[in-house]
C-alpha atoms as one frame of an Amber mdcrd trajectory, in Angstrom:
protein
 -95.777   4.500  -4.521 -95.172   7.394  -1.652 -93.249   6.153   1.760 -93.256
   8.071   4.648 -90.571   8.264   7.142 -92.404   9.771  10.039 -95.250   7.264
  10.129 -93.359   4.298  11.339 -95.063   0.827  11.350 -98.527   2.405   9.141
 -98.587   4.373   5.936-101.168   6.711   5.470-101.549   6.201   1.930-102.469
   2.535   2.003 -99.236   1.656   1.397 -97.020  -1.547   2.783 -96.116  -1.687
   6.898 -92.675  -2.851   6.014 -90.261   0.177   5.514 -88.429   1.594   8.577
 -88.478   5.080   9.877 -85.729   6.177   7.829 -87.690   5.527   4.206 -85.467
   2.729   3.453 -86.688   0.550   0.150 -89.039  -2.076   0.520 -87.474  -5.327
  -0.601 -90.556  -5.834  -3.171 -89.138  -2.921  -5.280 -85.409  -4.617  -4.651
 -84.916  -6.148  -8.268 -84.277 -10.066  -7.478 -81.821 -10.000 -10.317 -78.384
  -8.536 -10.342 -77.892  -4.729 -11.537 -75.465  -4.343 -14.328 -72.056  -2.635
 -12.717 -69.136  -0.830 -14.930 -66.105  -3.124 -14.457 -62.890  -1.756 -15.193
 -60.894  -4.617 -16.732 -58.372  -6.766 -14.576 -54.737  -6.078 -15.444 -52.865
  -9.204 -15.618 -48.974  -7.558 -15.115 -49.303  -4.341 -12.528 -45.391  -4.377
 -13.469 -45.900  -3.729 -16.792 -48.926  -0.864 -17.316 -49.654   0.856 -20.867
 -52.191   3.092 -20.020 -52.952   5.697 -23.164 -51.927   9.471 -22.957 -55.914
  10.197 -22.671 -56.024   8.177 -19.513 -53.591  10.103 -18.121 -54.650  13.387
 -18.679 -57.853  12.147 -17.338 -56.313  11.125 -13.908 -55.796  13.450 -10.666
 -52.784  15.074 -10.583 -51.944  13.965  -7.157 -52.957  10.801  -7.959 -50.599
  10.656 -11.013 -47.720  11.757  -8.216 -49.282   9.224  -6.013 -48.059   6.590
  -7.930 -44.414   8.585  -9.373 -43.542   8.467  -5.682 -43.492   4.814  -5.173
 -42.061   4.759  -8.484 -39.107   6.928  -7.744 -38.726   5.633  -4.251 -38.454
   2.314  -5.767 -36.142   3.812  -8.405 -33.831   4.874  -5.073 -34.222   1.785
  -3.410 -32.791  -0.451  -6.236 -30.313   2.157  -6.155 -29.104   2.101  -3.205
 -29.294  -2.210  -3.507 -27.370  -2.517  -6.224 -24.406   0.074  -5.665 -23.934
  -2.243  -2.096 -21.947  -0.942   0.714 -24.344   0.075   2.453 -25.607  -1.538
   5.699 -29.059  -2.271   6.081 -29.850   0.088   9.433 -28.333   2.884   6.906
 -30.645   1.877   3.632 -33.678   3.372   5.053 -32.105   6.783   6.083 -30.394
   7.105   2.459 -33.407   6.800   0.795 -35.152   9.134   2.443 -32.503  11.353
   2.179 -32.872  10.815  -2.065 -36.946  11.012  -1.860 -37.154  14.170   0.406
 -38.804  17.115  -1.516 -35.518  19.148  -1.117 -33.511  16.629  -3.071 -35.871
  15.872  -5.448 -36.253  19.607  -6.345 -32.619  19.901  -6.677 -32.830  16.625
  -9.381 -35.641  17.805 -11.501 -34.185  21.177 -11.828 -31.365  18.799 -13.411
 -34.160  16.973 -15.946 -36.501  19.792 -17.381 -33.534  20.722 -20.122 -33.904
  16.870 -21.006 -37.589  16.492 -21.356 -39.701  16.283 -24.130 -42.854  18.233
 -24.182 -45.269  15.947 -23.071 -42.784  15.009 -20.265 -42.642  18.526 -19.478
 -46.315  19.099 -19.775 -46.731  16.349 -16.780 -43.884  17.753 -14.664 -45.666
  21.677 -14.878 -48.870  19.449 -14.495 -47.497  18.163 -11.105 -45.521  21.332
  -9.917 -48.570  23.702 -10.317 -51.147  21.255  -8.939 -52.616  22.169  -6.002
 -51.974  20.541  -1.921 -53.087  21.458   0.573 -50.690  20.853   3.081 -46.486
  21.393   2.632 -44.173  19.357   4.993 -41.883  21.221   7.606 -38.948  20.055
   6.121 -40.073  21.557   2.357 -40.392  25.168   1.063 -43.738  25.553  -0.798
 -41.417  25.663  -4.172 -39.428  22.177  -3.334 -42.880  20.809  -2.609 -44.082
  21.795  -5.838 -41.099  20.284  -7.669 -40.779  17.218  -6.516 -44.634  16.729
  -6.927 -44.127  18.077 -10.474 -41.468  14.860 -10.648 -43.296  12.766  -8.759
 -46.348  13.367 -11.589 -43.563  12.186 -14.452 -42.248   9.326 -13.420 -46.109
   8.083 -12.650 -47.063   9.115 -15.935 -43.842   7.718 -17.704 -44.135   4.187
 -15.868 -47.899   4.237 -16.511 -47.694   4.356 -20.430 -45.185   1.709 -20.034
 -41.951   4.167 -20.833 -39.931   2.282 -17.656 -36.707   2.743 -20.126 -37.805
   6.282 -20.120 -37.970   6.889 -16.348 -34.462   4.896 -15.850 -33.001   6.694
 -18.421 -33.746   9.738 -17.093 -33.490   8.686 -13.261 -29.729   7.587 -14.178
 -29.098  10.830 -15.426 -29.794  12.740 -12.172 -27.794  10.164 -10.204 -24.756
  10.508 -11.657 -21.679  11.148  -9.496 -21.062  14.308 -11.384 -24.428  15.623
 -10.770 -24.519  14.436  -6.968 -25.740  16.754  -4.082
């Protein structure tokens, strides 16, 4: 059946006087019954994620970072918690002191000796991805870093290697290895 958009009101054709002037369907072609929708399945532990490699590789890049940053800003945070000390107008500024692009280009340059190669296949995966925006604070190269870190620790906490990402997050916060 043909609709027209610039009749309004009276089609031409014969057709039904109940579609608006911008084509929309008529509800007699809307199926009554529901349409079958792909579901992705409901996770039951967000804490705990075991995604495969493949579903990995087949995520963004920045959305893979996406996630590493809230993983290695909570990584910082904990950090900061548990060494105590600290007073809680002054927890805010440390961490983003640890989680600027700067410092976390300065750490990762400490880790890719340490990786493995699929760990180092997400961190190049990361650094050379493209944004499209750096911030003022950040030479293009930090930036790329720290997104190139940012991508490993969301890939290692999303296959569910959380020993992984500690291990190596304790590594670059050694005293000995401090800014």
């Amino acid at each position: 059946m043909i609709f027209r958009s610039s009749v309004v009101g009276a089609d031409t054709l014969g057709g039904p006087k109940n579609y608006n002037h911008r084509g929309a369907i008529p509800p007699f072609l809307i199926p009554d019954y529901p349409l079958p929708q792909k579901r992705r399945p409901v996770m039951e532990n967000y804490f705990s994620v075991r995604m495969d490699i493949a579903e990995i590789n087949q995520m963004t890049t920045l959305g893979l970072a996406h996630c590493g940053d809230a993983v290695f800003e909570l990584l910082v945070r904990s950090w900061l918690c548990t060494r105590g000390g600290v007073k809680a107008g002054q927890l805010h500024r440390q961490t983003v002191e640890y989680v600027s692009a700067g410092a976390q280009a300065k750490r990762c340059e400490r880790l890719l000796p340490l990786l493995t190669e699929q760990e180092t296949a997400w961190f190049k995966r990361g650094r050379n991805a493209h944004v499209n925006g750096v911030p003022k604070n950040a030479t293009r190269d930090e930036y790329g870093k720290a997104t190139g870190l940012e991508c490993l620790f969301g890939a290692l906490f999303l296959t569910g290697q959380a020993e992984r990402a500690n291990e190596l997050f304790n590594l670059t916060m050694e005293e000995s290895h401090a800014l």
